[in-house]
N, C-alpha and C positions, 0 to 999 in steps of 0.2 A: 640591495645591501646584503651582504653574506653574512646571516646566522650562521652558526651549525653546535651552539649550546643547547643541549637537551638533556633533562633530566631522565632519561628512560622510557622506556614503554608502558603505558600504564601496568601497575602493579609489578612493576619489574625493578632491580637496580640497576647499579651500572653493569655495562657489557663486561663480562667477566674475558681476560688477557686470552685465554684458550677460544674462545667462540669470535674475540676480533681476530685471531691470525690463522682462525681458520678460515674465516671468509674471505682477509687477505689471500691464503693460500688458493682457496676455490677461486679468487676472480681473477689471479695472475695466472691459475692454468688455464681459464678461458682467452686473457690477454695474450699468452703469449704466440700463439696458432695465428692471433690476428696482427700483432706486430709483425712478423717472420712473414707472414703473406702480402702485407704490404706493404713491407722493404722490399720483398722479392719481386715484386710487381714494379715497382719504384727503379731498382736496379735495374732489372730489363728494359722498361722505356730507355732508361741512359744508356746503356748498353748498347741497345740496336738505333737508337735515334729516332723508333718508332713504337706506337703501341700497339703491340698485337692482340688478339684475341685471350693467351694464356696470363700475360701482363693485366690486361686489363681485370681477368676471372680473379686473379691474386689482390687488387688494389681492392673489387669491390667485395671479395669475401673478408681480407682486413675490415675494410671499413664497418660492414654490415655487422662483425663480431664485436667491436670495440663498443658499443651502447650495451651488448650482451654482456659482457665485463663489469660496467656500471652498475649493471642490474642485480647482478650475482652478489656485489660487493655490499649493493645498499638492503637485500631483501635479508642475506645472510647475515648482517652485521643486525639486524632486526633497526633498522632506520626506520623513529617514528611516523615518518611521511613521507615513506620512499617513494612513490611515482612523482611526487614535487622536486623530493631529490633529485630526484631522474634526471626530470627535465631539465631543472637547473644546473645539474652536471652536466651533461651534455651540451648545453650552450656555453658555459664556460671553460669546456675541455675543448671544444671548437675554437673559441676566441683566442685562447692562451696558446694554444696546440699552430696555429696557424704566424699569429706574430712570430712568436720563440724560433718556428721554422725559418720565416722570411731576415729575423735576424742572424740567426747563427749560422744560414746557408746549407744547414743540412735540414734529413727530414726527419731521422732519428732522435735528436732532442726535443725538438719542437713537439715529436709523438710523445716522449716521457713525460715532458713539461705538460703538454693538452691531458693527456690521462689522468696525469699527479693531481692536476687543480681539478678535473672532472671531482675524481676521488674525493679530494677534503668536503667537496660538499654529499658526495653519495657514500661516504663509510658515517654509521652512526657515531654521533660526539659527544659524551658526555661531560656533566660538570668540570673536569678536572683537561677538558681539551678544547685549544681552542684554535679556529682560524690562520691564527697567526705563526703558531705552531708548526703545523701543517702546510702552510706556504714556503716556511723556511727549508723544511724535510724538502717538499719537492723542486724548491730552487738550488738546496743541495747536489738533488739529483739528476735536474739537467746539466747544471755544471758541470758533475763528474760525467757524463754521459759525451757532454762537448768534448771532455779535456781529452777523454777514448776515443772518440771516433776522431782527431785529430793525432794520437798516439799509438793506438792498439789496430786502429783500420777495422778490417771486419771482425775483429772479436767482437766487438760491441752491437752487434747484432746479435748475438747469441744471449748477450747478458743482459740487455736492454729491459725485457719486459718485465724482469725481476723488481727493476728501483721506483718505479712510479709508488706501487700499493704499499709494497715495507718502508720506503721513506717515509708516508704516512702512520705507520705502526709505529715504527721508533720514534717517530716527532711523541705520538701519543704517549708513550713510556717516560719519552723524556719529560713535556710534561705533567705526568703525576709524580716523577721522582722530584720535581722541584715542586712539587705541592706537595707533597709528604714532607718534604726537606725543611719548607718554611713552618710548616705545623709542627713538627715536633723539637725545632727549634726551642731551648731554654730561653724564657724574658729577662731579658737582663736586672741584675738585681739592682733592688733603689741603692743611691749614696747614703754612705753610713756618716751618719753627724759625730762628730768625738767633742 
């Protein structure tokens, strides 16, 4: 079952907006050197109809960098039990990362989609974020990832490594602004008796 409500690190509050999207930030520039190698790798096999040596070097330095991403995401974001994270991101960015591919026939969403869901569980979460949240951001963003690589062709290899981790940042914005929204919401006032 996917927790990922955490009240903080002991003696801490919530992850303050500046410290989550810098970890954002730090784990998409590790993401995206291993995206870009693993398409490029990905590309070549179809390309020549074989794998060569420099094919192969690109799929498994991709591969080998994308847990390094993980890890940046959940240590920086100060995730209270980031090596549990870990793991569990990574088996569920494998899971999700491989269906998403084998349905949508490419390998580009399937990689946003596997990272996105790795993410929700390896970015810290606090009270006001939750799972479901987060599932929608990243389903957003394989979506749009689909709708490009059927549209835009190889642009979407360039932009790709961007949507995984900030779909998650924004899901998280959005929601505290609907938790803010309902909190300071006025209670409606009693009926008046005449």
């Amino acid at each position: 079952m996917l927790t990922t409500r955490h009240s903080g690190t002991a003696g801490t509050g919530p992850l303050s907006p500046q410290r989550k999207w810098r970890a954002i930030a730090l784990a998409t520039l590790v993401l995206t050197p291993a995206i870009w190698a693993l398409l490029a790798g990905l590309v070549a096999i179809a390309a020549h109809d074989r794998v060569d040596a420099p094919a192969a070097a690109a799929i498994v330095f991709g591969l080998a960098l994308i847990p390094v991403a993980l890890i940046v995401l959940a240590l920086a974001s100060e995730h209270p039990s980031a090596p549990a994270a870990i793991t569990r991101a990574m088996g569920l960015g494998l899971l999700v990362g491989i269906f998403v591919s084998a349905g949508a026939a490419d390998a580009v969403t399937g990689l946003v989609a596997g990272v996105g869901a790795g993410g929700i569980v390896a970015l810290r979460a606090d009270a006001a974020h939750g799972w479901r949240m987060r599932a929608v951001g990243v389903a957003v963003a394989a979506a749009y990832t689909f709708v490009l690589a059927r549209s835009a062709g190889g642009m979407v290899l360039v932009v790709a490594p961007i949507f995984p981790f900030t779909s998650l940042g924004l899901a998280d914005h959005l929601s505290e602004w609907r938790r803010a929204r309902t909190q300071t919401r006025p209670e409606a006032a009693p009926p008046v008796d005449r």
